[in-house]
Backbone as a ProteinNet text record, in pm:
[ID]
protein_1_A
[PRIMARY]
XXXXXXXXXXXXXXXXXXXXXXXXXXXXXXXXXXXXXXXXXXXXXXXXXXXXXXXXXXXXXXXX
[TERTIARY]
84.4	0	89	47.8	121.5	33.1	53.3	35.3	78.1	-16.1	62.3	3.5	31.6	-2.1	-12.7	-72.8	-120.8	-69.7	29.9	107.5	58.1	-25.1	-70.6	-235.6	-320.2	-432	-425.7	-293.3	-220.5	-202	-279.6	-328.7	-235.7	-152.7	-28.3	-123.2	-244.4	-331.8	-247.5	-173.3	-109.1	-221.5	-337.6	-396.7	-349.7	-298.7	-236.5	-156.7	-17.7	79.2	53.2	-79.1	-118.5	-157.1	-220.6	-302.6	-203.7	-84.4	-0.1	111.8	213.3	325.7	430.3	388.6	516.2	514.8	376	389.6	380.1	351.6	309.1	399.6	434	526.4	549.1	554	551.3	642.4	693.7	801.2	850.3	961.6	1064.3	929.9	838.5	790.4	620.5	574	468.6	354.7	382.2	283	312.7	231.5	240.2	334.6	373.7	453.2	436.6	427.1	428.1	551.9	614.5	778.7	771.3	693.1	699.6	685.3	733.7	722	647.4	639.5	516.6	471.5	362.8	272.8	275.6	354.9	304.3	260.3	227.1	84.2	13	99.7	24.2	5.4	5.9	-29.8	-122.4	-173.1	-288.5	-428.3	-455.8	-549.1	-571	-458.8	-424	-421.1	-331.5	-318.2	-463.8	-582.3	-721.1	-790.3	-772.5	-837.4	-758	-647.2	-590.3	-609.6	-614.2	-693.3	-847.7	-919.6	-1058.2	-1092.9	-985.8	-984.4	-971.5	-880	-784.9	-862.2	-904.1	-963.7	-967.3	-891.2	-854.9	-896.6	-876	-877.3	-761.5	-640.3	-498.2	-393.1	-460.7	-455	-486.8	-411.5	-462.5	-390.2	-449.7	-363.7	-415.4	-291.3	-264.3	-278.7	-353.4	-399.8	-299.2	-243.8	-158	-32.9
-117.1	0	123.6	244.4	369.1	446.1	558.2	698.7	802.4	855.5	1000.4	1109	1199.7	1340.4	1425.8	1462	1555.7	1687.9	1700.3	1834.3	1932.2	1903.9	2018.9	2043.1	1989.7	1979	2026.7	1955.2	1955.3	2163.2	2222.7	2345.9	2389	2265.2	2320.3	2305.4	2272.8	2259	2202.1	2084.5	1988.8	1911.6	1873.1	1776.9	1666.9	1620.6	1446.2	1468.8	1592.2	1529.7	1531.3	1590.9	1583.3	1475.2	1387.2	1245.5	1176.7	1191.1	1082.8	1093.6	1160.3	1219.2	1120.5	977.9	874.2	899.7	895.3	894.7	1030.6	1122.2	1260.9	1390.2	1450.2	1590.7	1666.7	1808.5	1923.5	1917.8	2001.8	2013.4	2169	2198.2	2339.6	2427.5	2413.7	2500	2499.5	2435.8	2429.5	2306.4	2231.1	2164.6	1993.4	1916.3	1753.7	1657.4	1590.1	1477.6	1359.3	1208.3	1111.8	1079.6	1020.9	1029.3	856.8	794.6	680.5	538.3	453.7	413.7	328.4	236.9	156.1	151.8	235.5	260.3	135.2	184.2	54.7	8.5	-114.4	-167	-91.8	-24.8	33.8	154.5	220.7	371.8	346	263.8	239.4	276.6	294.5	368	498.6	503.5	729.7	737.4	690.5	733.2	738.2	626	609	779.7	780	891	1031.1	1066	1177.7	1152.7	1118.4	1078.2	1135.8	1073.3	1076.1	1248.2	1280.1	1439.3	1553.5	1540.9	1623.1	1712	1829.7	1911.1	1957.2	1943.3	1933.9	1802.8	1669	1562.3	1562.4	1588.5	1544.6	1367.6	1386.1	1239.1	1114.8	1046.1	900	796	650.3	551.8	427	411.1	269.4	108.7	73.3	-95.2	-151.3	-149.1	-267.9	-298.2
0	0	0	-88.9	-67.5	-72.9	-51.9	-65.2	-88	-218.7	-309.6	-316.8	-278.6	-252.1	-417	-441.8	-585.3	-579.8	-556.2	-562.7	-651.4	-780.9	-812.9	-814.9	-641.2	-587.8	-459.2	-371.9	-190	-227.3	-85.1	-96.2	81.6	143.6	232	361.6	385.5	491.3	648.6	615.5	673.2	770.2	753	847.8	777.4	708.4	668.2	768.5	780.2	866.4	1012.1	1052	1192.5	1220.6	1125.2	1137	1129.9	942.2	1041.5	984	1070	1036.7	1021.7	1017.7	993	807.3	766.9	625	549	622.3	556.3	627.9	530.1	545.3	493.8	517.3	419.6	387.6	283.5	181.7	203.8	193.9	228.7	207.6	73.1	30	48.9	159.3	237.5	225.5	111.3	84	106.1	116.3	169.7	41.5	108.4	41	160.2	68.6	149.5	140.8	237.5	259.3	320.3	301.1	301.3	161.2	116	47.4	13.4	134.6	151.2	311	311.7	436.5	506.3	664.6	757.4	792	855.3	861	979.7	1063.9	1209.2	1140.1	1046.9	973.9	892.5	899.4	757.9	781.3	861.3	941.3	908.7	989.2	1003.6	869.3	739	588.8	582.8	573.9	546.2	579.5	699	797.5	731.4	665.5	637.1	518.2	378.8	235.3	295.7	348.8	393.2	423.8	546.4	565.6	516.4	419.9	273.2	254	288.9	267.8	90	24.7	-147.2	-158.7	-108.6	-173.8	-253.7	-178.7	-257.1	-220.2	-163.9	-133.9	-211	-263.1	-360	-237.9	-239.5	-171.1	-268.2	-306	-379.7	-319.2	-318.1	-222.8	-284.7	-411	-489.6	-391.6
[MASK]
++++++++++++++++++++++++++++++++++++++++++++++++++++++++++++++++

């Protein structure tokens, strides 16, 4: 499972990295990046719940 942030949708909000900062983090220049490669199994939750929250809906998560 991953998760990819839409950099040109992600509007710098940061509730992904409040929900779950193992996989989500702003970038120098304010906006989210997932900094994980394949979401852990104890974060799969919080990723669900911060996708779900995304005030943009910049959030995609890949099941494959």
């Amino acid at each position: 499972m991953r998760a990819h942030v839409d950099s040109d949708v992600c509007a710098g909000h940061g509730d992904c990295v409040a929900t779950c900062g193992t996989v989500f983090t702003l970038t120098d220049d304010g906006y989210a990046e997932a900094i994980a490669d394949e979401i852990p199994l104890a974060a799969v939750e919080s990723v669900r719940a911060a996708a779900e929250h995304c005030p943009e809906h910049a959030i995609n998560i890949d099941e494959g």
